[in-house]
Structure formats: structure tokens, C-alpha cells
N, C-alpha and C positions, 0 to 999 in steps of 0.2 A: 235870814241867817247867814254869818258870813263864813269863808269858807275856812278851814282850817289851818290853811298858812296864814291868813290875815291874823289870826286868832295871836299865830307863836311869833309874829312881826310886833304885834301892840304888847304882850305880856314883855318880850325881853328891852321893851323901850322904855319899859317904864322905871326907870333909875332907882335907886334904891329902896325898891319894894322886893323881897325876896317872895316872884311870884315862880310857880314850878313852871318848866318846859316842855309841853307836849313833846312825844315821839309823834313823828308822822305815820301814819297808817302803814302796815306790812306791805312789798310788794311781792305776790307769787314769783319763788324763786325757778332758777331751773333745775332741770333733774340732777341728782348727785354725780359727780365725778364717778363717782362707783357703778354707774351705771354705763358706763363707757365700754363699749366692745372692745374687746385685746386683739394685737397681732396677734394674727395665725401665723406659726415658722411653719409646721411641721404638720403631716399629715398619712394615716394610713386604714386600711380597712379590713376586714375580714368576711366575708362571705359577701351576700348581696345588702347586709344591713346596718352589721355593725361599722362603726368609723372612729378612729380616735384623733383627737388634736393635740400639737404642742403649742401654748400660747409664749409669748416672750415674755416673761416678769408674773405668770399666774397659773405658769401649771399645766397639767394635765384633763386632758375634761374627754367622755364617750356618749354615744348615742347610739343607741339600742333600734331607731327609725330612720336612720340616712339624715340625719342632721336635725330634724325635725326640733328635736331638744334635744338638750346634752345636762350632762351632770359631772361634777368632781370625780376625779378616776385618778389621785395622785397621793395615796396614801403610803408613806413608804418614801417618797423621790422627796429628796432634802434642796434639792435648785429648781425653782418657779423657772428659771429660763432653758425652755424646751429647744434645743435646734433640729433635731431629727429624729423619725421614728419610723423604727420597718416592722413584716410580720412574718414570723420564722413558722417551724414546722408547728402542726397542731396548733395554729392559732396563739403562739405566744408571741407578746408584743414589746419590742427593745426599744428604750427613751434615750438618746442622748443628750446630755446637758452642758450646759455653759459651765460652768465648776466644777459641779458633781461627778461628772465621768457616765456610767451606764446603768440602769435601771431595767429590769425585767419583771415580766406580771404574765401569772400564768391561771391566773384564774380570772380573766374576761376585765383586767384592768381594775380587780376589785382593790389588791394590795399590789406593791411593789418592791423590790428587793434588790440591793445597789451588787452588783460584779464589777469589781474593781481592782483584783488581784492581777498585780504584774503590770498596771499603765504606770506610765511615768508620768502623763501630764491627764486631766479630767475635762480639759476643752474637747468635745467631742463633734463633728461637724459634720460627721458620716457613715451612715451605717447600712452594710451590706448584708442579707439573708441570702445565703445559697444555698444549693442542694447538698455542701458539706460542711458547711458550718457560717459561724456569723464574722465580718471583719468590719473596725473602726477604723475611720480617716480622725486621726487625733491631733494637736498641736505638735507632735513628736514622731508623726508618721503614720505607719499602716499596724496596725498588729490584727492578730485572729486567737479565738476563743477555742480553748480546750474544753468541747462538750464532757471529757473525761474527772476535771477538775474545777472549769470555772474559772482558771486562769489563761490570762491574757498574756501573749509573746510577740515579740515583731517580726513579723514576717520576713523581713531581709533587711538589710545594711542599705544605706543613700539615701534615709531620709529621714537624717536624727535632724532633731528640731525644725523641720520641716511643718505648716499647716496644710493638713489634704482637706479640703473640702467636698471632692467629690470621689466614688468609687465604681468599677464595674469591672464586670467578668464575662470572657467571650466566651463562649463555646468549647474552644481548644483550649483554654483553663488558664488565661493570660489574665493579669489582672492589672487595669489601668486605676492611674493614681492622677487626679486633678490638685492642683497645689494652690499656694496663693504665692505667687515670684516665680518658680520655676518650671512652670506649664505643666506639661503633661511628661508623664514616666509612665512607662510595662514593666512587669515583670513575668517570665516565664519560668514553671516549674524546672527546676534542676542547673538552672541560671547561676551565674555571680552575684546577681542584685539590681537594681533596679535602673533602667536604663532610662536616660531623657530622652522623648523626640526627639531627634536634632534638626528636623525640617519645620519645626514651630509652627505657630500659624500666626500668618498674616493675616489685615484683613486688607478693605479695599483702600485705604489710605498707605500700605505697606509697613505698617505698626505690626510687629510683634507681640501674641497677648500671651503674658503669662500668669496671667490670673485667673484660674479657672473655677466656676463655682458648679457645673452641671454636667454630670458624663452620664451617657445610656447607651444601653447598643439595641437595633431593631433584627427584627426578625429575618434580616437578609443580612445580618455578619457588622452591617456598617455602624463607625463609631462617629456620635454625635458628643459637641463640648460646647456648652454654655459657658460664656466667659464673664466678667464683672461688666466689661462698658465693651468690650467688642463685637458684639452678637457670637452668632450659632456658624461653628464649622463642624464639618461632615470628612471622615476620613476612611475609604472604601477599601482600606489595603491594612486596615491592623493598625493606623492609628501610624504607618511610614508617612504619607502625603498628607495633606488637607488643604478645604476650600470650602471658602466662606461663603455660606446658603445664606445670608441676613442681608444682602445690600437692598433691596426691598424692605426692609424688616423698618419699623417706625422707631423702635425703640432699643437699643443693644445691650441694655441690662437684664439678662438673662436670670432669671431663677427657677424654672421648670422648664422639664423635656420631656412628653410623651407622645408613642404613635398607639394607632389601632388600624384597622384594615380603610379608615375612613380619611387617614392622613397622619401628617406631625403639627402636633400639638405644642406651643410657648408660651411658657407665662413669663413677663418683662414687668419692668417698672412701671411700665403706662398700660395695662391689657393684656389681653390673651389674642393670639393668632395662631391660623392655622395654612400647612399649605399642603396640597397636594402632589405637587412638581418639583419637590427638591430644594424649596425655597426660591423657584425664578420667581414664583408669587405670593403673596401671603393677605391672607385675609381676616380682616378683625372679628371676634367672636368678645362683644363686651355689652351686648345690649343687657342692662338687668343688672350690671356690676355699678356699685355705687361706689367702691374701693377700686382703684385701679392700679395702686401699687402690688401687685400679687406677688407672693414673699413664695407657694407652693401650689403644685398640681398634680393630681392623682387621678385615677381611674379605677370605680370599684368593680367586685365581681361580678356584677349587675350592668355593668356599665356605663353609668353614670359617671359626670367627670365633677369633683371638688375641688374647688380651688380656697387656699387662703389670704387672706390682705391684713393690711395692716390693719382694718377696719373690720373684723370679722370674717365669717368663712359663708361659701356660696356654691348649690348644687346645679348642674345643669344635665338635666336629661336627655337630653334632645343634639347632645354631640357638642354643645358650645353654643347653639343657634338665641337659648337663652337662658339666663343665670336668673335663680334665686334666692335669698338670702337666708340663712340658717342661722340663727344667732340666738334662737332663745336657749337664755342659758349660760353662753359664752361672755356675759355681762363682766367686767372686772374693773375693781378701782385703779389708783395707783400703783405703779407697777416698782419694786424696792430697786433701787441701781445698783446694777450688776458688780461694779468694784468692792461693793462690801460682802459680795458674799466669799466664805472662806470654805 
């Protein structure tokens, strides 16, 4: 018998005989685009179990197990693009989005409900839960939320049209603002407004970074600033000096910063590292991660650390020493381009 191309070689030779065209046999295709795991931006938890995700272009998703699966958790939120999410008193859980502005769910991420009274702009890129109330890092600056109303104010003057990206609050009640251009700004209650560092941070090439995507502060006062492409500077006096912990560091695209009694914790574009000594040294913690773009990093009640990539999200229990992958669930097709949404 001959084989099936010979077959559609001799029928289409033969000249004006209108003889039909086999199709060639099906070939097993690959899995759907729709089955492609979404960036993880955004990442936050509640007790030792539950955990929520924001994905980039699909929304919200929770998990009732520590990742184990996850399910839809974005009914309510009108922008698929999640950038940030914290967890305020009593377990309620605050989304911010690429368009939309803010989202709150107060019943375990079942429904959500947009507070958007008083922003001027709905880029949202940072959200802060403190023990008095909630504040956004917005495309137009800082503002904070009137638990009395639900509407949102700016905090002070110096940083209209301004992008913050990042936010944090010391101790003494100073609140630092990380930008994208103009570095780092405090402000202190009963102040003028909001003041730039004026001692910048350098790193080791003497480059000035003013593009800041990560501010935290540890538990001995000191303020730490992930930057876009300059690594991690460390500032032990309120955020007056700084000095760059990263010259070891592999990679200086900073997008997570956390410590525990066991050290400080980085997620970068290429892995996660960790150091004990302030950054004279750093050690990689990637074994397990098949994504090594890590977009966010958390630590749950429990703790456990989660990390997100652009390729799904990834739990390690064991301090970093091994990651493994959480994704069922978190499957999404195409993701719709952010310019059309209004």
C-alpha cells in the first residue's frame, strides 16, 4: 500500500481529471494559549492560609490552601490589570489597578466594590494598610482614604502629577514616597509638604537613581529602596544618607523587599536572593523556580514566602532554600492590551 503523500502526488498529476484532494492526516496540536499561566504583579495573604493574587491582564484569583489552587475572586473589579494588593483591618483586602483606581472586598474576596471618590488619576501602583488608615501611591501622587466616607484626599502638596510607586511609614509617622524621576520624598506630620532627599542615592558607578520601585522599613528603623536598574540602597538615619547594599547583588532590577529574623529577602529580574550581612553578601535562593523574572514577594502568617513571576506564582516553605509551583488554577489565555481599557 503506498503511503498517503504518494497517493495526493499521483491524484493532483493527473491533468484534467477533477480528482478530489486528500487532507493529510491531523497533527496532535499543543495545549491552548488559554492555558498559559499569567503574570503574577501582586500578592497578599491573610492568616496562615488564605492568599490572594493580582494577575496582569486576568484579574483576581484566591486560595483557600496556600496556593495549592486558586479560583476567580474578581467579581466587582471592572481592570483585569492588578498591580497591587494589601490587607487592612479585619481581613479586608484592597486591589489596585492599571485604570480602574481601587477595589475593596470585604467578604473573603467573594465580591468587590470600586472606592474611587476624590482620585484624580486611577493608575494605582501602591497601596499602603496602616494602623490608621489605608494610603495610594497614584499616577498624581499620594492621597489617603477617609474611613468616615470612603473618599480619598491628598495628603499634601509636591507631588501633583507625580508616579509613586512605592510607599512606607516609619514608626514616628513619616511617610516615605518612592517615585519614578524624582527618587525618594518624606513627609512629616504638621510639615509644609513633601520633601525630596537631597543626598540621592548613588550607586557604585556614581549614577544617581531616581526611579524607585520598592520602599520597606525593618524592624531596627532602617529604610531600604529598590530601584528599577540600580539595586537595593539601605538608609539608617530616616531615609538623610544612603548606601548601596547591591554591589554583590547579580541582578539590579529590584521588585521585592522583605526581611524576617532569618535575613533580607530580593526578588529581581533574574531570582531571589537573600543576605544576612547587609548586603556584603548575597546568596541565591532559586532552586525550584522555573520563572525567574519575579515581578513580587510576600511572607505569609505562617511563614511561608510567595513569590510571583511572570510565569505563575511559587511557594517556599523552607525560607527560600526551595520553591514550588502553585499554579493550578491561575491558567489564563490572552491577556486584552491595557490601552483599550477606559
Amino acid at each position: 500500500m503506498k503511503p498517503v503523500g504518494m497517493w495526493l502526488v499521483m491524484l493532483c498529476l493527473c491533468a484534467g481529471t477533477a480528482w478530489p484532494v486528500f487532507a493529510a492526516p491531523a497533527v496532535p496540536q499543543e495545549e491552548p494559549a488559554g492555558r498559559e499561566l499569567t503574570s503574577i504583579q501582586a500578592l497578599t495573604s491573610v492568616g496562615n492560609d488564605l492568599v490572594y493574587a493580582g494577575s496582569f491582564g486576568h484579574g483576581l484569583f484566591r486560595s483557600e490552601d496556600r496556593g495549592a489552587t486558586w479560583t476567580r475572586s474578581g467579581q466587582g473589579v471592572t481592570d483585569p490589570f492588578i498591580l497591587t494588593l494589601t490587607t487592612g483591618k479585619d481581613g479586608i483586602i484592597y486591589a489596585g489597578t492599571f485604570r480602574g483606581g481601587v477595589f475593596r472586598s470585604r467578604d473573603r474576596g467573594k465580591s468587590w466594590q470600586a472606592i474611587n471618590s476624590g482620585l484624580k488619576h486611577l493608575e494605582i501602583k501602591a497601596l499602603l494598610s496602616t494602623g490608621d488608615g489605608l494610603y495610594a501611591g497614584t499616577a498624581d501622587g499620594v492621597y489617603r482614604l477617609s474611613a468616615a466616607n470612603d473618599h480619598w484626599s491628598v495628603v499634601t502638596t509636591g507631588l501633583n502629577d507625580i508616579l509613586v510607586h512605592a510607599l512606607a511609614l516609619s514608626s514616628d509617622g513619616t511617610l516615605f514616597a518612592g517615585t519614578s524621576g524624582k527618587g525618594i520624598l518624606r513627609f512629616k506630620a504638621q510639615s509644609a509638604g513633601w520633601v525630596r532627599q537631597q543626598q540621592g542615592l548613588k550607586d557604585h558607578e556614581g549614577m544617581t537613581e531616581n526611579f524607585i520601585r520598592v520602599l520597606t522599613i525593618d524592624s531596627e528603623g532602617s529604610l531600604y529602596a529598590g530601584t528599577f536598574d540600580g539595586g537595593v540602597f539601605r538608609s539608617a538615619d530616616g531615609g538623610v544618607t544612603w548606601r548601596s547594599i547591591s554591589r554583590a547583588l547579580p541582578n539590579d532590577s529590584i521588585r521585592g523587599i522583605l526581611f524576617n529574623s532569618r535575613g533580607l529577602f530580593v526578588a529581581t529580574g533574574h531570582g531571589i536572593f537573600k543576605t544576612m550581612d547587609k548586603g556584603k553578601q548575597w546568596v541565591p535562593l532559586n532552586k525550584g523556580l522555573t520563572s525567574m523574572s519575579v515581578q513580587v514577594l510576600i511572607e505569609s502568617g505562617a511563614g511561608s514566602l510567595y513569590a510571583g513571576t511572570s510565569e505563575g506564582a511559587f511557594r517556599s516553605d523552607d525560607d527560600g532554600q526551595t520553591w514550588h509551583s502553585i499554579n493550578r488554577g491561575l491558567e489564563g489565555g490572552e491577556s486584552p492590551a491595557p490601552f483599550r481599557l477606559r
